[in-house]
C-alpha positions in Angstrom: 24.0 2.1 -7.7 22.9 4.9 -5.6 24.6 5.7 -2.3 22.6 4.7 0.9 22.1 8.1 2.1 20.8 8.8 -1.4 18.5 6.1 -1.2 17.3 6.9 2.2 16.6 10.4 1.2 14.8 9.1 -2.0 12.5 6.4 0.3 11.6 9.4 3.1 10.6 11.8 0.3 8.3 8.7 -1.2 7.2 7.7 2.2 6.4 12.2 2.3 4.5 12.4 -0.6 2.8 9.3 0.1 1.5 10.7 3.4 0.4 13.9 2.2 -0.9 12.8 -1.1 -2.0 9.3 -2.1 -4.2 8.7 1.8 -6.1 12.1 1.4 -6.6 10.9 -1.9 -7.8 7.5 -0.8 -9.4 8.7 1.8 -11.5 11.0 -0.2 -12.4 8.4 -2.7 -13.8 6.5 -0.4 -16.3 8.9 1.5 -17.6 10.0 -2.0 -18.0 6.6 -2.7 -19.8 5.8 0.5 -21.8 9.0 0.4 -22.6 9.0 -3.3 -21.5 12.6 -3.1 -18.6 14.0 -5.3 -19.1 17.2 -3.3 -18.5 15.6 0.0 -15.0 13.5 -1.7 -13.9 17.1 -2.2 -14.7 18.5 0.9 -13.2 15.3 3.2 -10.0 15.9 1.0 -9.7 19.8 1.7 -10.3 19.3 5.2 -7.6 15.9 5.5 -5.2 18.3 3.7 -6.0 21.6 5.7 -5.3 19.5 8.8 -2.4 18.0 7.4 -1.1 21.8 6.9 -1.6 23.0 10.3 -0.6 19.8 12.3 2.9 18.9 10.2 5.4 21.7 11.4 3.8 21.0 14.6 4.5 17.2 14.4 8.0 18.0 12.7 9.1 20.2 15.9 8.3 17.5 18.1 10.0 14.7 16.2 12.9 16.7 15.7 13.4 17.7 19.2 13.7 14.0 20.3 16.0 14.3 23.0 14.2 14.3 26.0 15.5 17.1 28.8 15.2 16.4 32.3 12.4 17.5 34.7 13.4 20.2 36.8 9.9 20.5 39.1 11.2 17.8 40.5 15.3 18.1 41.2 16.6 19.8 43.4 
């Protein structure tokens, strides 16, 4: 049996790739399927992924800063 921490690692990097991955992928799929364009399936995924890119250190700076310092505008 794994270790929980190893465990925990192994669900957050499935949870990761499944993020990143399988809903571009899915996501894609299903506006070439609506669009009856492979082109367009291609271009929703590029543009899910680009986002996805930009946006994630963003998102990881906020999440990781979590603790929440005080407002000084309004202490004196």
């Amino acid at each position: 049996m794994l270790p929980d921490v190893s465990r925990e690692r192994l669900i957050r990097l499935l949870s990761y790739v499944g993020s990143f991955l399988l809903f571009p992928l899915f996501a894609s799929l299903l506006v070439g399927l609506i669009g009856h364009s492979a082109i367009l399936g291609v271009k929703t995924f590029l543009l899910i992924e680009l986002g996805m890119a930009i946006l994630s250190p963003l998102l990881s700076t906020v999440i990781a800063s979590g603790v929440r310092k005080p407002d000084h505008r309004h202490g004196k």
